[in-house]
N, C-alpha and C positions, 0 to 999 in steps of 0.2 A: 185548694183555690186561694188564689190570696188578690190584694188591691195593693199593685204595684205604683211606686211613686215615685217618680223623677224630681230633685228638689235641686236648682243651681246647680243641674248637672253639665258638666262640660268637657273635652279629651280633646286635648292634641299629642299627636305623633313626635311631637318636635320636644324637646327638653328644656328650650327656650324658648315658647313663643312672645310673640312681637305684637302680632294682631289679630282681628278674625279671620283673617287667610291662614293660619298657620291652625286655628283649630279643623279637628274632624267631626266634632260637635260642638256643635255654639251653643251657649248657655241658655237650658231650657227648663222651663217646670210644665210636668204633665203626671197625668195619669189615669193608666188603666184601670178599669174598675172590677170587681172582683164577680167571675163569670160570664163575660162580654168577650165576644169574639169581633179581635182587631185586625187590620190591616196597617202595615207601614210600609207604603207606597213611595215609589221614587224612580230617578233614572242610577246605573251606576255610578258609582262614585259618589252619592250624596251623602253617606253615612249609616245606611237601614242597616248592614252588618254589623258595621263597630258600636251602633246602640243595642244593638239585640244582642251582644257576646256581652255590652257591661251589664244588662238586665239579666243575663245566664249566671255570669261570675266569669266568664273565661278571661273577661278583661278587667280590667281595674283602672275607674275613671279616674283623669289629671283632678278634677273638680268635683263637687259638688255629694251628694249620697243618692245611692239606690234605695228605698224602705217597702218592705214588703209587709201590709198592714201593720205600716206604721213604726216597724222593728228596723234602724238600718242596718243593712246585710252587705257592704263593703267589703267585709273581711273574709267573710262566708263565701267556701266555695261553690261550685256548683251544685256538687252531690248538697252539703247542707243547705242549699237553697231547696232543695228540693224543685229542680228545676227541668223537665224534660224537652231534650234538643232535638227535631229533626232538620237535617241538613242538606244542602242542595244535592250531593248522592247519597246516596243510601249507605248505611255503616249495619251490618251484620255480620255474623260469623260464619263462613260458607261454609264449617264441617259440621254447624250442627243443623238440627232440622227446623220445619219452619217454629215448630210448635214448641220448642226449646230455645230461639228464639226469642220468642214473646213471652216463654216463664222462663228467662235469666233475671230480668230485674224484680222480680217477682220470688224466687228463689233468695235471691239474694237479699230481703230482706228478711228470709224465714218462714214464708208463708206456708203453710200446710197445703199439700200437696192437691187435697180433694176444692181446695180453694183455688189453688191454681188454675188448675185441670177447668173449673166453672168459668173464669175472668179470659182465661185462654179462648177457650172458646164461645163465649159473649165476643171478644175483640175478634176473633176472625168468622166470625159471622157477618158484623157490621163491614170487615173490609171485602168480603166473598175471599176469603182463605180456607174454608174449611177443606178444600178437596185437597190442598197442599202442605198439611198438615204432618205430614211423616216428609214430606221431601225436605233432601239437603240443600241447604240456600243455598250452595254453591250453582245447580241444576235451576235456578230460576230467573227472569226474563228481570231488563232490569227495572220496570214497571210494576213486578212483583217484590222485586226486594226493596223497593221502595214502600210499598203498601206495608211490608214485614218492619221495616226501620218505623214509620209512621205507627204500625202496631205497639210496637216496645215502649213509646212513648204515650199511648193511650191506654196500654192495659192498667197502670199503679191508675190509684183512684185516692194516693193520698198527696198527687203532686201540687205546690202551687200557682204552677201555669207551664202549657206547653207553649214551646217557642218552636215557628215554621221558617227556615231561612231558603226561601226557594227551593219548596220540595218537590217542584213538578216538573223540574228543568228536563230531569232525563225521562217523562213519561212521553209517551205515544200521544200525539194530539186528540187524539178519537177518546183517548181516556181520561184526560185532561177534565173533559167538563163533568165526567162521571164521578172519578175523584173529586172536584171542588164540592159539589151538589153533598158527598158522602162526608166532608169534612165536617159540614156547616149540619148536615144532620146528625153527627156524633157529637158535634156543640148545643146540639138543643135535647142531644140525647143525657149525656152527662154535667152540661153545665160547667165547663172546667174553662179558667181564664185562657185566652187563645192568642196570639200575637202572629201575623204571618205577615212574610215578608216578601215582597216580588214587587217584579218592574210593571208586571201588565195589570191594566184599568182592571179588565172584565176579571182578570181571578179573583182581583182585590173587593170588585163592586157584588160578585157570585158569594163571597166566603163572611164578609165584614159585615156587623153590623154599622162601626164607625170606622171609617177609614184616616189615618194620621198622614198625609202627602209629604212629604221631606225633600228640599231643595236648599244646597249649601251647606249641606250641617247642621239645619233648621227645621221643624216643623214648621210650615207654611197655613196650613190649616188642618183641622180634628172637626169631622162633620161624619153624615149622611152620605153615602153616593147621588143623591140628590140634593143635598146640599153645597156639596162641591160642583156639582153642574150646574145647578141653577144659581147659584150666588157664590164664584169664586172668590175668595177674599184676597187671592194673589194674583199675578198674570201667568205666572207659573202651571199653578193650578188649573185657571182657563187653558189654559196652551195643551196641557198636559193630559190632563181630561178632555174625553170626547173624541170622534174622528167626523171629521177634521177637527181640531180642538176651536179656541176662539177667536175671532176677530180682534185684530187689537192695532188703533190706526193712535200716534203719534199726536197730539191736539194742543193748539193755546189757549186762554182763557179770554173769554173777549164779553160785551153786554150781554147779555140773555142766555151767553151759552159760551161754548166752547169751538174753535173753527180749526180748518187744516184746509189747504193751499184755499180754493172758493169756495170752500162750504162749512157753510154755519148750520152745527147742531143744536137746537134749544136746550136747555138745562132746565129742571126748577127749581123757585125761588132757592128753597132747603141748600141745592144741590152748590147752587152758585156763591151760596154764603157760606159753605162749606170749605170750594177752593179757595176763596178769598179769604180765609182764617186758617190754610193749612201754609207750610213752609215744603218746596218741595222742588227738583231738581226738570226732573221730566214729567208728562200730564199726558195721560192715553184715555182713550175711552175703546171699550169692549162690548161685544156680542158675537152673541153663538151662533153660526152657520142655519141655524133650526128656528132661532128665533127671529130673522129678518121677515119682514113682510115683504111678499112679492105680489105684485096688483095684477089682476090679469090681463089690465088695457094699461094703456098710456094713462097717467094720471099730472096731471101739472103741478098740485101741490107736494107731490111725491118730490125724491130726491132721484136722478136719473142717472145710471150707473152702462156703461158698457161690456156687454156678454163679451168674453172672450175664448170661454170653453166650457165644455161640457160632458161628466162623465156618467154615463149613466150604468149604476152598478144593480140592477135589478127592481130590486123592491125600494128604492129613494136614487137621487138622483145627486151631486153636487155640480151646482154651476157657478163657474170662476168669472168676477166681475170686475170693473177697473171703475174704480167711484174717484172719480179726481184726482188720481195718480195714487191712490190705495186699495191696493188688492182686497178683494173680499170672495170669500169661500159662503156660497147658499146652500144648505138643502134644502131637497125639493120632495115630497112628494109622488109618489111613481104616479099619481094618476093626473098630477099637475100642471097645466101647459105650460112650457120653457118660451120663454119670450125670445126673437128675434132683433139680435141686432144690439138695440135697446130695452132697459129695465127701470119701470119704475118701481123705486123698493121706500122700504118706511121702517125706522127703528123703534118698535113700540118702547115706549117710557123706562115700564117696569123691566124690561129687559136688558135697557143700555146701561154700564156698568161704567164709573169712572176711577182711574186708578192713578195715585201721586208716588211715585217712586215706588209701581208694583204692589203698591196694596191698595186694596178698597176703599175709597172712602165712603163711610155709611154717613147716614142722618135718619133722625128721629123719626118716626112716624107720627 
């Protein structure tokens, strides 16, 4: 296990770049801490591959050093990193069997055969392999050769972290959440640095303790799955997280608060002395679909908003609103009554979020 370090790290594709559009990661410092199972989250294209191959060694960053407690490992390939890869399909040997398999890299350091045999079958216990243990990989489903690929990387107990690059892509949906639930209990079972990588929320928020969001070439924010819901620090973030994700209405800065076409949202004090000391291009303010208030009568202090639709998905509901020419996404509640017509809705405080060119701006408490 090791404590992986990102220091000024940065890669472009280009041999000249120019700007940060020409990087595939923009210069970042972070780090994974040694044992913690991560998430690096994102849409395609944002980078989670091309960081997770210079953390392996397959690639070799434009910028900055990889340090693995503290040692930089640049030069170091994978095998000396001691770094295990699983990948979004499955890489095994279809003539040999399962259980030959999962003792090659194990062989291949030397291991004593009665040692194998033991680690062998500890790892296909934890993954339910043991009944396919004599069969040829080639004979198996590709849900299992992926459990078997995922095995090879779990069985060494002397690696410094295993790296997940979308390993569930080709599982069966049914087995999806089986698999996550088994990853994250082989993470509490051995303790081994973890890094996974995918596009979907819920794999990232089932498997992660902290999840790293990536947008651009950038980590955006390194939190909680709760703390990226409830306190986005990007708009990204918001957008990205959640279904529906958040609200996010277009705003200028004016007395008391902030407005868009006729409505004036209050700010406080903190908040407004805030934009008033930042430098900044565009001004939104944000909220989550879950956190609007909706009244159950008419209320006049309330902000009044027009229903425009409504889907009800079983157990919550979202209803689509039109607040002064800006859309807004509610949920609701399954046992909640859906107003007619008109809504009066209220943005509590702690929940409205204001963002100056995509990021947060905080103030003290």
């Amino acid at each position: 296990m090791a404590e992986i370090h990102l220091q000024n790290l940065a890669h472009s594709y280009s041999p000249t770049p120019a700007g940060p559009e020409d990087y595939a990661i923009r210069e970042m410092n972070h780090v994974w801490e040694q044992g913690g199972a991560y998430a690096l989250l994102g849409p395609s294209g944002c980078g989670k591959s091309t960081l997770l191959n210079i953390i392996s060694g397959l690639l070799s960053p434009s910028e900055g050093q990889v340090l693995f407690d503290h040692k930089v490992v640049n030069d170091l390939t994978p095998e000396k990193r001691n770094i295990a890869q699983v990948f979004q399909f499955p890489v095994v040997y279809d003539t040999m069997t399962v259980f030959d398999n999962l003792a090659f890299p194990l062989r291949n350091q030397g291991m004593a055969e009665a040692k194998i045999h033991s680690k062998v079958q500890e790892i296909a216990e934890v993954l339910d392999l043991q009944n396919l243990l004599s069969k040829k990989a080639r004979n198996l489903t590709a849900d299992e050769k992926q459990k078997v690929s995922m095995g090879r990387g779990l069985v060494r107990d002397d690696v410094s972290a295993i790296l997940f690059d979308e390993p569930l892509t080709v599982i069966d949906p049914h087995l999806k959440w089986k698999l996550r639930r088994k990853l994250k209990q082989i993470h509490e079972q051995f303790n081994i640095t973890m890094v996974y990588v995918t596009h979907d929320q819920l794999e990232a928020s089932t498997f992660a303790d902290k999840i790293a969001v990536m947008y651009g070439g950038q980590i955006v924010q390194f939190g909680t799955p709760r703390e990226l819901f409830e306190r986005p620090s990007h708009t990204f973030v918001g957008y990205f997280i959640g279904s529906p994700g958040m609200n996010l209405i277009e705003v200028q800065a004016e007395a008391g608060g902030v407005r868009f076409a006729g409505t004036h949202l209050p700010l406080s004090e903190a908040l407004q002395q805030r934009i008033a000391s930042t430098d900044y291009k565009k001004l939104q303010v944000g909220i989550r679909p879950e956190f609007i208030h909706v009244w159950d009568e008419y209320n006049p202090d309330a902000l009044q908003a027009e229903v425009t639709h409504l889907e009800d998905l079983g157990t919550y509901k979202i209803m689509t609103l039109n607040l002064d020419g800006a859309p807004l996404k509610v949920r609701l509640a399954e046992d909640k009554p859906v107003p007619e017509g008109k809504a009066s809705i209220s943005f509590p405080a702690q929940w409205l979020m204001v963002y100056a060119d995509d990021f947060l701006l905080e103030v003290q408490p």
